[in-house]
SERO-4910 file (N, C-alpha, C, O; in steps of 0.05 Angstrom, whole numbers):
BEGIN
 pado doro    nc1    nc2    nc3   cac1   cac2   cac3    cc1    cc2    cc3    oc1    oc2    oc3
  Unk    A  -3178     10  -4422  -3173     -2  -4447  -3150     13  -4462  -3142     36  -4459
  Unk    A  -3145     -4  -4474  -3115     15  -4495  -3119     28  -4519  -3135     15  -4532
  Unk    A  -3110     49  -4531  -3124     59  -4545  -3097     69  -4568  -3079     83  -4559
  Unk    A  -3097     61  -4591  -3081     63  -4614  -3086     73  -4629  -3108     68  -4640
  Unk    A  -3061    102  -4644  -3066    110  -4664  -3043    109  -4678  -3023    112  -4663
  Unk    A  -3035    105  -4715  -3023    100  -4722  -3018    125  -4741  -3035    142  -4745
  Unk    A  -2994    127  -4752  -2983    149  -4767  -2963    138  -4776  -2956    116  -4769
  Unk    A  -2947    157  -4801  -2931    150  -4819  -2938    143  -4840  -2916    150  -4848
  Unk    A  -2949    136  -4858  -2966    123  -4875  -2961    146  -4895  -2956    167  -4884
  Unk    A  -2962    144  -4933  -2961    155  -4945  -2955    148  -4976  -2968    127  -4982
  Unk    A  -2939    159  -4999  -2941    149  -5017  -2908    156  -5024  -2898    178  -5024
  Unk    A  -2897    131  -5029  -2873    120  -5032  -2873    108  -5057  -2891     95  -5067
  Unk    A  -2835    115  -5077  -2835    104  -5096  -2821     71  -5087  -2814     66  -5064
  Unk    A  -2820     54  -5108  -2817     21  -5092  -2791     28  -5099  -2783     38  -5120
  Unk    A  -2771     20  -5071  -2753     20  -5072  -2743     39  -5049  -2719     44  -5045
  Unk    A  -2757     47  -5038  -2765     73  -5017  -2755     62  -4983  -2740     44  -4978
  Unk    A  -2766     75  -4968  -2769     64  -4933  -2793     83  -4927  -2799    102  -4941
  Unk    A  -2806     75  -4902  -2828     85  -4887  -2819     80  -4854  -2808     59  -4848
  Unk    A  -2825     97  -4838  -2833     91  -4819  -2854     92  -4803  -2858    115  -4795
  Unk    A  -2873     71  -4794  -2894     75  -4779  -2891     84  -4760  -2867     88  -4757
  Unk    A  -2909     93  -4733  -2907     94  -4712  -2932     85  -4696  -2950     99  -4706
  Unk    A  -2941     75  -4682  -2962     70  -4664  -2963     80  -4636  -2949     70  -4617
  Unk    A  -2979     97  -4634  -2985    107  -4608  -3005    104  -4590  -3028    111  -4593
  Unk    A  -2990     88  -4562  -3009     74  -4553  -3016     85  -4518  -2997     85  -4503
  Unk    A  -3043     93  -4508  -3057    107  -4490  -3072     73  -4477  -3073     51  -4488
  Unk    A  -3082     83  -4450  -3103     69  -4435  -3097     51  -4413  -3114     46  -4396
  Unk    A  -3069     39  -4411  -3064     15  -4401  -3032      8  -4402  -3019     15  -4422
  Unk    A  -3023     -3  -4387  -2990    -10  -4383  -2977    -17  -4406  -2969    -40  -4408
  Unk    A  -2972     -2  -4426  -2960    -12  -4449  -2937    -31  -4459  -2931    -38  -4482
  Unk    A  -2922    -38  -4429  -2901    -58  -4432  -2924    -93  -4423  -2911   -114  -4423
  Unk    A  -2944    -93  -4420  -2956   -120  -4412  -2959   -128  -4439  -2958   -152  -4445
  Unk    A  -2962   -109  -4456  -2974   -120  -4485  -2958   -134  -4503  -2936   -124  -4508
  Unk    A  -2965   -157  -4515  -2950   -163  -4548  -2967   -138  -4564  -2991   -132  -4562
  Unk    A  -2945   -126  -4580  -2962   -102  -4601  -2951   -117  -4626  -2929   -127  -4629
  Unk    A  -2973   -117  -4644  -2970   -128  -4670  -2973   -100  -4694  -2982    -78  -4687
  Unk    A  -2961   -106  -4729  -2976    -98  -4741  -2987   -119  -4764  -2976   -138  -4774
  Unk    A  -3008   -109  -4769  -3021   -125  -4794  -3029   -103  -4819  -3027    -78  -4819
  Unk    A  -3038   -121  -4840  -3034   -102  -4857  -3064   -109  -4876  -3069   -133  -4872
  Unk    A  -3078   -100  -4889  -3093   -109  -4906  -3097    -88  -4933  -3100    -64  -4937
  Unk    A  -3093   -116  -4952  -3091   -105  -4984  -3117    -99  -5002  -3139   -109  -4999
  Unk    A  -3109    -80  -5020  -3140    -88  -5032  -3158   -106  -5040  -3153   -123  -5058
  Unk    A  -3172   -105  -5031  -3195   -130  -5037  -3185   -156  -5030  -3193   -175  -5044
  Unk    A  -3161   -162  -5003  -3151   -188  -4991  -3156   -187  -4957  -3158   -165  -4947
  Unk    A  -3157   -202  -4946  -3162   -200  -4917  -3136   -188  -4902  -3114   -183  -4911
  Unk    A  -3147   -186  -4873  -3127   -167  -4857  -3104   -196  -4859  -3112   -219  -4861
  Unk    A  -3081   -188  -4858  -3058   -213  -4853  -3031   -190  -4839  -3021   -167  -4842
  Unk    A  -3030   -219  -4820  -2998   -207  -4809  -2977   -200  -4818  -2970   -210  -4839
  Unk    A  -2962   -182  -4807  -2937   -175  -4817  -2913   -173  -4799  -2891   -175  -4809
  Unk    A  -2919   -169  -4765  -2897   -168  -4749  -2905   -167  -4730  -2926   -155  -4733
  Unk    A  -2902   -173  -4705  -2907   -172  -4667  -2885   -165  -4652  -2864   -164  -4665
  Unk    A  -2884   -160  -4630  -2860   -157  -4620  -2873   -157  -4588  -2893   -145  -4581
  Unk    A  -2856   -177  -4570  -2861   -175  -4537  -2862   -163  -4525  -2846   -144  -4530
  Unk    A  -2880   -160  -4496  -2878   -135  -4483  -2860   -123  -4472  -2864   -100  -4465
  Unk    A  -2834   -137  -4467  -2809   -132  -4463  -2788   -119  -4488  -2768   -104  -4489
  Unk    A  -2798   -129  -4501  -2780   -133  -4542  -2759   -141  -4542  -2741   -127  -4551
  Unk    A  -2752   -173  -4530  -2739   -193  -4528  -2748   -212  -4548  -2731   -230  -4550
  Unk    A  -2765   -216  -4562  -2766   -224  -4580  -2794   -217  -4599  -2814   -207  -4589
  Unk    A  -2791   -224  -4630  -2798   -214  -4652  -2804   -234  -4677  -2784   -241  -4689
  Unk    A  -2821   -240  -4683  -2843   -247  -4703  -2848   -237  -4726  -2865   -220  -4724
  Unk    A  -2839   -242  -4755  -2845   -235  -4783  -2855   -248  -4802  -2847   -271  -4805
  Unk    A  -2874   -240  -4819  -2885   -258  -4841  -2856   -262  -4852  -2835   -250  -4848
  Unk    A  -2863   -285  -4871  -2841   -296  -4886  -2838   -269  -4902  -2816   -259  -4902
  Unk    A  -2858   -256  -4917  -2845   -245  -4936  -2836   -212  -4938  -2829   -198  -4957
  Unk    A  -2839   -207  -4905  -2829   -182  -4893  -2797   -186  -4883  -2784   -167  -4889
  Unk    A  -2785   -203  -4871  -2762   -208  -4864  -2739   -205  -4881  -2732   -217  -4901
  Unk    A  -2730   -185  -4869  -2697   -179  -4879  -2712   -146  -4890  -2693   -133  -4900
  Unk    A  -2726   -138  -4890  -2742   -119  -4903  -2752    -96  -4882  -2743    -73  -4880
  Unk    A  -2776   -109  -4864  -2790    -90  -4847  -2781   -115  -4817  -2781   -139  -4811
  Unk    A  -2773    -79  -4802  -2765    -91  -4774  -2782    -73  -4754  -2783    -49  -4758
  Unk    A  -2794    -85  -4734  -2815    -73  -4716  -2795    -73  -4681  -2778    -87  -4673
  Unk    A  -2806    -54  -4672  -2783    -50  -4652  -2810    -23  -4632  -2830    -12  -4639
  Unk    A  -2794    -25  -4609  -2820     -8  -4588  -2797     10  -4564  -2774      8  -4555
  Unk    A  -2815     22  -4563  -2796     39  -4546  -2818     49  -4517  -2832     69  -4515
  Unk    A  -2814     26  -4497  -2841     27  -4478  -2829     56  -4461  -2853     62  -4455
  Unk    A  -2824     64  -4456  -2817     92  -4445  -2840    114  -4462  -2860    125  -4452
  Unk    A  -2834    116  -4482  -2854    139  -4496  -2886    115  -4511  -2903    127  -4524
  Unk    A  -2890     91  -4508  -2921     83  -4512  -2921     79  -4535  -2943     77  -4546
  Unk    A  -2895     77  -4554  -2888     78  -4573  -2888     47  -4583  -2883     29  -4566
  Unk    A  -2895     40  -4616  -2882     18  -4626  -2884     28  -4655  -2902     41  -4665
  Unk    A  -2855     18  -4668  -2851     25  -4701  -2843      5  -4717  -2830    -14  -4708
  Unk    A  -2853      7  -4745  -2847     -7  -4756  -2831      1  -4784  -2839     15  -4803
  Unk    A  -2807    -11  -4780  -2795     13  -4806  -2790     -8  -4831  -2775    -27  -4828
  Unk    A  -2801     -5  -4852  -2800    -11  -4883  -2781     -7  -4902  -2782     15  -4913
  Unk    A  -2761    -22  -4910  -2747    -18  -4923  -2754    -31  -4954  -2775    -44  -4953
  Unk    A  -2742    -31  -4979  -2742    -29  -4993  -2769    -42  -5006  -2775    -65  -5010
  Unk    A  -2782    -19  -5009  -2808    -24  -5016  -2821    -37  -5035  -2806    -31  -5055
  Unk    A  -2834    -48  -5042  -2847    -58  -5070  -2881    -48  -5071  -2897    -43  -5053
  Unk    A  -2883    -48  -5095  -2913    -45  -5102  -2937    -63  -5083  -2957    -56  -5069
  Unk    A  -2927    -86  -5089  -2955   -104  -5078  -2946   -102  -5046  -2952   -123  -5036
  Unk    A  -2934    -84  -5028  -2940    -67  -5008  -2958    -51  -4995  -2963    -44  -4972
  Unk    A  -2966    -48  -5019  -2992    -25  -5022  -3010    -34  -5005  -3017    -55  -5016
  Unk    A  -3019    -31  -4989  -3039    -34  -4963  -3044     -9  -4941  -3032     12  -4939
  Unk    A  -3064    -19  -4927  -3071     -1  -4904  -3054    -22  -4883  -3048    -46  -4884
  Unk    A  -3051      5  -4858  -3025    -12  -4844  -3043    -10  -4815  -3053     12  -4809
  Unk    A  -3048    -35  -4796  -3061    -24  -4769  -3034    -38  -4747  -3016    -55  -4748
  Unk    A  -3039    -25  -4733  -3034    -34  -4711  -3047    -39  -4691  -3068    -26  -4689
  Unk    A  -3042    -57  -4672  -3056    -85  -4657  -3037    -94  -4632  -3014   -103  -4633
  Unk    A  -3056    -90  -4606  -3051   -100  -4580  -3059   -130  -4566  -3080   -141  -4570
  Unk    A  -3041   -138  -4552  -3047   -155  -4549  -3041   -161  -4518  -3018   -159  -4510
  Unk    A  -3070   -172  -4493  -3053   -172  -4467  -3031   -181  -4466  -3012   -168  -4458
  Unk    A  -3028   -214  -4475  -3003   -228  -4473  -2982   -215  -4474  -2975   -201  -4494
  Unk    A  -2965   -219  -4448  -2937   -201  -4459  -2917   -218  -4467  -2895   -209  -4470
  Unk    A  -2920   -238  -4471  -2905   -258  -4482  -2903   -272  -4496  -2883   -286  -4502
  Unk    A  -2932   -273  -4509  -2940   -299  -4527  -2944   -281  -4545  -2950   -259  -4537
  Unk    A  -2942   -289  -4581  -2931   -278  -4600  -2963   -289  -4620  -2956   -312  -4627
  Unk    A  -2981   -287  -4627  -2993   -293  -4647  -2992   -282  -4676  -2984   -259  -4681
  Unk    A  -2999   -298  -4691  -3002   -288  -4725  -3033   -283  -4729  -3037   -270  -4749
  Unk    A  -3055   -290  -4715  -3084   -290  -4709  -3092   -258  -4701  -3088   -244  -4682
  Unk    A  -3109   -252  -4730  -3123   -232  -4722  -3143   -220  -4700  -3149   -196  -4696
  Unk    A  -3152   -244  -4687  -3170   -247  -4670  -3158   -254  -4638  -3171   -262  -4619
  Unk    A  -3130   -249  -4639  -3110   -248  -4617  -3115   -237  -4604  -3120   -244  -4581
  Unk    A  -3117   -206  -4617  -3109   -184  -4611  -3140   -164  -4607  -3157   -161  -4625
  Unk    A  -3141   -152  -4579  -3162   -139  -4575  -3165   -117  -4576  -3188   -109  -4572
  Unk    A  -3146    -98  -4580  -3151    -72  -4586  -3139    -62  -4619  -3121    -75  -4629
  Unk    A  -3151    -39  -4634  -3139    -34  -4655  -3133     -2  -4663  -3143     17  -4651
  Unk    A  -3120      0  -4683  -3118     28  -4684  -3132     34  -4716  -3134     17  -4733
  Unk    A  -3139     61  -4718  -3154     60  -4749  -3139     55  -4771  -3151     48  -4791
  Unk    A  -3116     56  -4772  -3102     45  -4790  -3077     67  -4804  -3071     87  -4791
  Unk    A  -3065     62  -4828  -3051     89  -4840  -3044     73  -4865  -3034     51  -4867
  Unk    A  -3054     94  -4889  -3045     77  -4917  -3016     83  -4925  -3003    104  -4923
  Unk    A  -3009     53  -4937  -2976     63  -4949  -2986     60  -4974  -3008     49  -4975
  Unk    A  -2974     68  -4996  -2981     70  -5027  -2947     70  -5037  -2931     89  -5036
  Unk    A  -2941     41  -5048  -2915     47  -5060  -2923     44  -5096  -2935     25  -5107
  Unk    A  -2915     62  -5104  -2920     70  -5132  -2890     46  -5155  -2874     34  -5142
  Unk    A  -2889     45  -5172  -2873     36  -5191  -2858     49  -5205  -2844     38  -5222
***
């Protein structure tokens, strides 16, 4: 099984950048779509970005694009997601999320079978 842990996470003023990182153990890490999702306070987990097991192609919520770009580097088990100009209602816990498909791209929380515990971003005002 694959096993994910996430880092980067912290407290940023809005207007800021972050970079995540997901570190991923257990299993062939280029078979996977790796996603991240994000969940806000007191709102359900919702997508934010995927990327193929190859990283030929890439998937964004509408209202992350042009903003946060997710990118993998299968050599080191690696996948990041880097945040640019931050805003407040950002503010979430950030997970990252495996997926067998190495090709097929979901926005479905229930895609994805492995997860990592998560990492909070906090963008302040």
């Amino acid at each position: 099984q694959v096993q994910l842990v996430e880092s980067g996470g912290g407290l940023v003023q809005a207007g800021g950048s972050l970079r995540l990182s997901c570190a991923a153990s257990g299993r062939i890490f280029s078979s996977y779509v790796m996603g991240w999702f994000r969940q806000l306070p007191g709102k359900e987990r919702a997508f934010v970005a995927a990327i193929t097991g190859s990283g030929g192609r890439t998937s964004y919520a509408d209202s992350m694009k042009g903003r946060f770009t997710i990118s993998r580097d299968n050599a080191k088990n690696t996948v990041y997601l880097q945040m640019n100009t931050l805003k407040p209602e950002d503010t979430a816990r950030y997970y990252c999320a495996a997926d067998r498909a190495p090709y097929s791209i979901s926005p479905r929380v229930n895609s994805y079978e492995y997860w990592g515990q998560g990492t909070q971003v906090t963008v302040s005002s």
